[in-house]
C-alpha positions in Angstrom: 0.0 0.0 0.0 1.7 3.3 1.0 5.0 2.1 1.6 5.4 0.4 -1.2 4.2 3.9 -3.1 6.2 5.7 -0.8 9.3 3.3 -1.8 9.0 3.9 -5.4 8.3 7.6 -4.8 11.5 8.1 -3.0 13.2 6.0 -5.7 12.2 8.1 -8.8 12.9 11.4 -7.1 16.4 9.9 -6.0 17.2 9.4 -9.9 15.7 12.7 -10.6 18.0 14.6 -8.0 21.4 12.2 -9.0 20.4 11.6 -12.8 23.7 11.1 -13.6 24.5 8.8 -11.3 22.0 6.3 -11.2 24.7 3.3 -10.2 24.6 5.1 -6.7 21.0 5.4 -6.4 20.2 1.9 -7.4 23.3 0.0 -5.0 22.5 2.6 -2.7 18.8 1.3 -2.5 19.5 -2.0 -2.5 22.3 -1.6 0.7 19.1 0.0 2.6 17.0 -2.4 2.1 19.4 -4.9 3.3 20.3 -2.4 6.6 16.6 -2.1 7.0 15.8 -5.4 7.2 19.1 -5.9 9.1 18.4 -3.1 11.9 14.6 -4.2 12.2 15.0 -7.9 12.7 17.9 -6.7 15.5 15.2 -4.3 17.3 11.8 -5.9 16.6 12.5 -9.2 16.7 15.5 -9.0 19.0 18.1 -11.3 16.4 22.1 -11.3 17.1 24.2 -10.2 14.3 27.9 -11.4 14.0 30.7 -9.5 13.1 31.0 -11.1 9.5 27.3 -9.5 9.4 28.4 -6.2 10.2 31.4 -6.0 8.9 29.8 -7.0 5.8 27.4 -4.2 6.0 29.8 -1.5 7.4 32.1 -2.7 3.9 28.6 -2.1 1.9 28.9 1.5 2.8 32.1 1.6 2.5 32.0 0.6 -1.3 28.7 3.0 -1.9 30.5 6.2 -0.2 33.7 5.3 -2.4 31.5 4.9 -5.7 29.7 8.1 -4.9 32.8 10.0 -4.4 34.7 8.8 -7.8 31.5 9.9 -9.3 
């Protein structure tokens, strides 16, 4: 329902704002999806996350920031 319009909504005007980068604004989606669903299973339904988990997500960001930068 309105998430899911709100999702795509944020998405378009994200390519609108960085049209000529739109490798950063589709990884950088798809990382925050992953952190979303990361952070929420760690706070709503109280999960553990390693370090290879983190570290992998921390690396994520990492790799996005440097992308965004050599653009």
């Amino acid at each position: 329902g309105g998430f899911n319009f709100a999702n795509i909504a944020l998405y378009v005007q994200a390519h609108v704002l960085l049209k000529d980068s739109p490798a950063i604004v589709f990884a950088g989606m798809n990382l925050l999806v992953v952190v979303f669903g990361v952070l929420s299973g760690m706070i709503i339904f109280k999960e553990r996350t390693d370090w290879k988990a983190m570290l992998g997500l921390i690396l994520g960001v990492l790799g996005i920031l440097c992308l965004a930068k050599a653009m």
